[in-house]
C-alpha positions as CSV (number, residue, x, y, z in Angstrom):
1,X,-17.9,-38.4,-27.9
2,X,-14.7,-38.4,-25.9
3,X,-14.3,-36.8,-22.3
4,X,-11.0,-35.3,-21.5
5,X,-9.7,-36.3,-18.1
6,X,-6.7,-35.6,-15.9
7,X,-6.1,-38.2,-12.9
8,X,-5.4,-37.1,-9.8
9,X,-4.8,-39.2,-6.5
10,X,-6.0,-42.0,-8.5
11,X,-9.4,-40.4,-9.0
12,X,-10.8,-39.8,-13.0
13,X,-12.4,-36.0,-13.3
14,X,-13.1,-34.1,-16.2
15,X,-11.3,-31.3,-17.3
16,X,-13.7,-28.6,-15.7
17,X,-13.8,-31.0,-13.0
18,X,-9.7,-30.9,-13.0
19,X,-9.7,-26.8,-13.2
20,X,-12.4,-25.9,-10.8
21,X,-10.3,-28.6,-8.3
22,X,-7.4,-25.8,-8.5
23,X,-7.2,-22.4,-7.3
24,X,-6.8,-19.6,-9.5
25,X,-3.9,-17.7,-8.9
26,X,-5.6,-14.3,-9.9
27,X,-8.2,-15.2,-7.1
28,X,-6.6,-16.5,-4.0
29,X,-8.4,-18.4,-1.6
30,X,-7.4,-16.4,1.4
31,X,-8.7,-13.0,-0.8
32,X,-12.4,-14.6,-0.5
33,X,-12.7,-15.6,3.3
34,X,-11.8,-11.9,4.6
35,X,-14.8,-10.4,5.9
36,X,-16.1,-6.9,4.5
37,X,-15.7,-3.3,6.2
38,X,-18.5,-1.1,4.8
39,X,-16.9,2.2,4.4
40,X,-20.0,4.3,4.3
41,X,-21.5,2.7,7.4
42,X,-18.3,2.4,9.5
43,X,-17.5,6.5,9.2
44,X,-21.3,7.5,9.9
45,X,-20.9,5.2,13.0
46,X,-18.0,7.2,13.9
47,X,-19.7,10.0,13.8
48,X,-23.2,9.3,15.1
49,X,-21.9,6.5,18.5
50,X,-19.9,9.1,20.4
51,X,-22.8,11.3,20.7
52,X,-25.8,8.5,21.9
53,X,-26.2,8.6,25.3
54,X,-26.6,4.5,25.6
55,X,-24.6,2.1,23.4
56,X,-27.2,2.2,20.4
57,X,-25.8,0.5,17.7
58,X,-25.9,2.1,14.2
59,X,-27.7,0.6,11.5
60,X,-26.5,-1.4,9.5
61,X,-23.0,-0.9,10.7
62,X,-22.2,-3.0,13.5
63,X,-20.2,-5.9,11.4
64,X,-17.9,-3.9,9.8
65,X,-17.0,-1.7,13.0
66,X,-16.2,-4.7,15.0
67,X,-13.7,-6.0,12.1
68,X,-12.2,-2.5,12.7
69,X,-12.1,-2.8,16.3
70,X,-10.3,-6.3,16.3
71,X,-7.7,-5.0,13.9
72,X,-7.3,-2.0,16.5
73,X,-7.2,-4.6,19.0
74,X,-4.7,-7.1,17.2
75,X,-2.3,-3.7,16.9
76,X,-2.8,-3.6,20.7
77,X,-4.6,0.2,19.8
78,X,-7.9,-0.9,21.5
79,X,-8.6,-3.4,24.6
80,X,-10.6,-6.2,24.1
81,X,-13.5,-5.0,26.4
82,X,-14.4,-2.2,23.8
83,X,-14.5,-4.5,20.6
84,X,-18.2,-4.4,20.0
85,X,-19.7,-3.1,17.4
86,X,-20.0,0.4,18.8
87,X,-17.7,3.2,17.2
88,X,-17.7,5.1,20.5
89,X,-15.5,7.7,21.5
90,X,-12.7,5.1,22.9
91,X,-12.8,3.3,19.3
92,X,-12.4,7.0,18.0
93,X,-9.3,7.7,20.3
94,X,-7.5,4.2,18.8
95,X,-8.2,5.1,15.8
96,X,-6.5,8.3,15.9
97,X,-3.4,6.8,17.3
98,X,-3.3,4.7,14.4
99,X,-3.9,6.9,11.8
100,X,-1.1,8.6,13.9
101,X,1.0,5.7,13.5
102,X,1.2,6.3,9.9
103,X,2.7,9.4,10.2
104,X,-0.6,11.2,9.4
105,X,-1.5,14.7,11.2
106,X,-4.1,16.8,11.5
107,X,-7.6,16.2,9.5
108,X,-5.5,13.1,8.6
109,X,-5.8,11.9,12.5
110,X,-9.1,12.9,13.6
111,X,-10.4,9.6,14.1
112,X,-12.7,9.4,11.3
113,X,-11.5,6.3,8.8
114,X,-10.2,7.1,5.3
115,X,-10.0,5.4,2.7
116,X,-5.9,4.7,2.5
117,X,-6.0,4.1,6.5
118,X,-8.8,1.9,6.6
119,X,-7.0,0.0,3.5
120,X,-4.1,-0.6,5.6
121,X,-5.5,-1.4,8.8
122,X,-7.7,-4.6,7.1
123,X,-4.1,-5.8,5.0
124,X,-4.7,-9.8,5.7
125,X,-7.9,-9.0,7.7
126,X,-11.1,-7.2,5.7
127,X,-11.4,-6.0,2.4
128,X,-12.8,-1.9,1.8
129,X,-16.5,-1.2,0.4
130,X,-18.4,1.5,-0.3
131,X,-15.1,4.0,-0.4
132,X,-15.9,7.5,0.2
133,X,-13.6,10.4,0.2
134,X,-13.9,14.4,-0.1
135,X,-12.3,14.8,-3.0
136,X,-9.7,17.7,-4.3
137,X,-9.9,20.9,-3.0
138,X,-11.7,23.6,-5.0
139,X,-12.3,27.5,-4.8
140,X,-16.1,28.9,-4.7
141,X,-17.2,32.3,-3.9
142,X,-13.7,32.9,-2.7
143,X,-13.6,30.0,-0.2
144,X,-11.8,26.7,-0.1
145,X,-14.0,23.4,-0.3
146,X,-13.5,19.9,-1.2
147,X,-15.0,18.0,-4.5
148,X,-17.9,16.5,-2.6
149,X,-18.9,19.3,-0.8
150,X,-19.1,21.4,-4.5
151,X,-20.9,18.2,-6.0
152,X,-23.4,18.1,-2.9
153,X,-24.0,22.2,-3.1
154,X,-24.5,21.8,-6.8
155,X,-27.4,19.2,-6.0
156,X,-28.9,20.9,-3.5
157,X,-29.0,24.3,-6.4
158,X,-30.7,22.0,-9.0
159,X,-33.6,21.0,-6.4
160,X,-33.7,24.9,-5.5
161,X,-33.6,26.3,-9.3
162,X,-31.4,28.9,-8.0
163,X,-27.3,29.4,-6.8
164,X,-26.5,29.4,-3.4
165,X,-23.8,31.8,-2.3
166,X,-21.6,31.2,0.5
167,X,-20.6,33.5,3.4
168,X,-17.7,31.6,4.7
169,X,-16.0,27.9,3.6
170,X,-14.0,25.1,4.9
171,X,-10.2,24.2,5.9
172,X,-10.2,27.5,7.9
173,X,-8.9,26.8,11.3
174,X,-9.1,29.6,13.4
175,X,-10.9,31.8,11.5
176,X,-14.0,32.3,13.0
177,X,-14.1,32.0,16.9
178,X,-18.2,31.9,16.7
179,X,-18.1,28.5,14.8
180,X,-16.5,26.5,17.6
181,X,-14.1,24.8,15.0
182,X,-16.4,23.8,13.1
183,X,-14.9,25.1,9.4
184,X,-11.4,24.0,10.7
185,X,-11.8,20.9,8.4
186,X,-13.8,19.8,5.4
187,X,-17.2,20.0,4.6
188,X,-18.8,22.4,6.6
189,X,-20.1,26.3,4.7
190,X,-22.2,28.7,5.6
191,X,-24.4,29.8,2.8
192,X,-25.8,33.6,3.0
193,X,-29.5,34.2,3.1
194,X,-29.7,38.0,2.8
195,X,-33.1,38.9,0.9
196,X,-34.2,35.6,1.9
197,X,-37.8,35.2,2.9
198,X,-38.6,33.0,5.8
199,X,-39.5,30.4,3.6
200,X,-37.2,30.6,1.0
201,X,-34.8,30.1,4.3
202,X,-36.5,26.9,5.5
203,X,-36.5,25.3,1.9
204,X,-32.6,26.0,0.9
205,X,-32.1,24.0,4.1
206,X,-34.9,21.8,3.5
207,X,-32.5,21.1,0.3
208,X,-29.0,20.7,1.3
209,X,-30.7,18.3,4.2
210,X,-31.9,16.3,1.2
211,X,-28.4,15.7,-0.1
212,X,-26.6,14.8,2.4
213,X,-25.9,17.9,4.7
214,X,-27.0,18.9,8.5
215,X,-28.4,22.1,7.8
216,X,-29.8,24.8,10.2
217,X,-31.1,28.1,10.1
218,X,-29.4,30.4,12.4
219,X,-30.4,33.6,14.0
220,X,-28.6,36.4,16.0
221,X,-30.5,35.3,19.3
222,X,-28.6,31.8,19.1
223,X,-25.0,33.5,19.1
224,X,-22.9,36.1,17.7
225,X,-23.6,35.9,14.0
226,X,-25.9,37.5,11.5
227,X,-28.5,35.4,10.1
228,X,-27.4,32.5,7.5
229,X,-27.6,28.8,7.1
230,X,-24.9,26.7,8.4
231,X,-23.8,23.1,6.9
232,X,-22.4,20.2,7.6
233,X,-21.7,17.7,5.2
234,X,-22.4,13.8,6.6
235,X,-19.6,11.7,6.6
236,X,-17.2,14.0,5.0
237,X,-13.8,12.1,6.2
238,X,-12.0,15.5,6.9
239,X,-14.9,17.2,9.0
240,X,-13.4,18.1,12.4
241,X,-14.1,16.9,15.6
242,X,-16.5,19.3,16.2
243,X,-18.2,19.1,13.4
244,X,-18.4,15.0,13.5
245,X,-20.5,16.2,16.7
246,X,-22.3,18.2,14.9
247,X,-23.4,15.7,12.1
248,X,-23.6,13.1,15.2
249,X,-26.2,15.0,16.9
250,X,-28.7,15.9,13.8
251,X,-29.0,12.1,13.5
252,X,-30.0,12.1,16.9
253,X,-32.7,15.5,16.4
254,X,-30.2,18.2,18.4
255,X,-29.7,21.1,16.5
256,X,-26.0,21.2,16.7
257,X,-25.5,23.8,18.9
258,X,-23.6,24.0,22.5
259,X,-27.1,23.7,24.4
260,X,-27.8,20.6,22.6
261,X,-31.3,21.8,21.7
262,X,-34.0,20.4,19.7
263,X,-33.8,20.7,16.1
264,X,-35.3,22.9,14.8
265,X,-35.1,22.4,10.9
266,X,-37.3,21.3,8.3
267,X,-37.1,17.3,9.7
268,X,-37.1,14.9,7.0
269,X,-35.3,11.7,5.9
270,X,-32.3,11.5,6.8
271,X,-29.1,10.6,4.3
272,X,-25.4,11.0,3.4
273,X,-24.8,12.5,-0.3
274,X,-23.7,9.0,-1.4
275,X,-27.5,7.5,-0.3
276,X,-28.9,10.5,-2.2
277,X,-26.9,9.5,-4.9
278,X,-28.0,6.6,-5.2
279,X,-31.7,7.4,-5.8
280,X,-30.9,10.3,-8.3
């Protein structure tokens, strides 16, 4: 049986031998030595780092944040000292002047990576995993929210067996002077619990915590608002900065208020939407 063979450099090789000897111009060689930036794990570090009171390094997300870091740092965004792993509140500030860089405003500069800014910060250095994003913006009970924030609600009603209604929304900057900011960006409803027993109360939030949200309770006595649950969605990329703090400090068992308090939900396992997702 005869062997096809190409010479090269005066060496005999077969003809897979030949091919796999040269580099596919569909897969560049460069393309595979780039290192990997896990979305998911790079924005909850953003959210959970500048709230620790030591440099505790998220889980899971210290590789890709340092990639980030040394492209802020090769864009002259970041100082060396501060490229390690940690997605503190100086890596959040650099960030934000980059995103401003691109023009962006707003949501669009709070700090938090996106997907299209995150895309352009690795060109030639890191390639993009795991991409999340909020999705389109949607109307629900007369209140503007985003895709994900619907898709997570919508889970959290099929545990429950019943709707949830909403007593205020997102993308409403201003609106509310007792929420701090936190429903100036994405992600972030109140649902309303009238006729709500006690328990009924502690298993809707028991639920949305299940899919992906930092849910609490609250109550008159905590400020000036009539009972009703208040929720966060985790790693939503157009939360606000207060509301990053908010989602930073249920990871670390605050509940989410200005005294920085215990938490006092239902505590169980903590995960974004897209972890839930991936075990529904």
């Amino acid at each position: 049986m005869l062997v096809a063979v190409a010479v090269l450099s005066g060496l005999v090789l077969t003809t897979a031998q030949a091919h796999a000897a040269t580099p596919s111009a569909a897969t560049p060689a460069t393309t595979a030595t780039l290192p990997a930036v896990d979305m998911e794990a790079t924005v909850l570090a953003a959210q959970i780092d500048p709230r620790r009171a030591d440099n505790t390094l998220t889980p899971g997300a210290h590789d890709s944040v340092l990639a980030v870091e040394q492209a802020l740092e090769a864009r002259h965004l970041l100082d060396a000292r501060w490229v390690d792993g940690y997605f503190g509140t100086t890596t959040i500030t650099a960030y934000a002047a980059f995103q401003r860089s691109l023009g962006y405003t707003g949501l669009d500069a709070n700090g938090l990576p996106g997907a299209t800014s995150l895309a352009l910060l690795g060109q030639g250095r890191f390639t993009v995993t795991h991409q999340i994003g909020p999705g389109a913006k949607l109307q629900r009970d007369g209140y503007t929210i985003n895709t994900r924030t619907q898709n997570m609600l919508t889970a959290a009603e099929n545990i429950l067996g019943f709707h949830l209604t909403l007593s205020q929304g997102s993308y409403n900057p201003g609106g509310d002077p007792t929420s701090a900011g936190t429903h100036d960006g994405g992600g972030v409803v109140d649902v309303n619990i009238d006729g709500m027993s006690t328990t009924t109360r502690t298993d809707v939030a028991r639920a949305l915590r299940q899919v992906g949200f930092a849910a609490w309770v609250r109550n008159p006595s905590q400020g000036n608002w009539p009972w009703h649950i208040h929720a966060a969605a985790i790693s939503d990329t157009d939360l606000s900065t207060q509301a990053q703090n908010q989602t930073g400090d249920y990871y670390l068992g605050f509940n989410g208020l200005a005294n920085h308090g215990a938490d006092d939900g239902p505590r169980i396992p903590i995960q974004t939407w897209e972890q839930y997702q991936r075990t529904h």
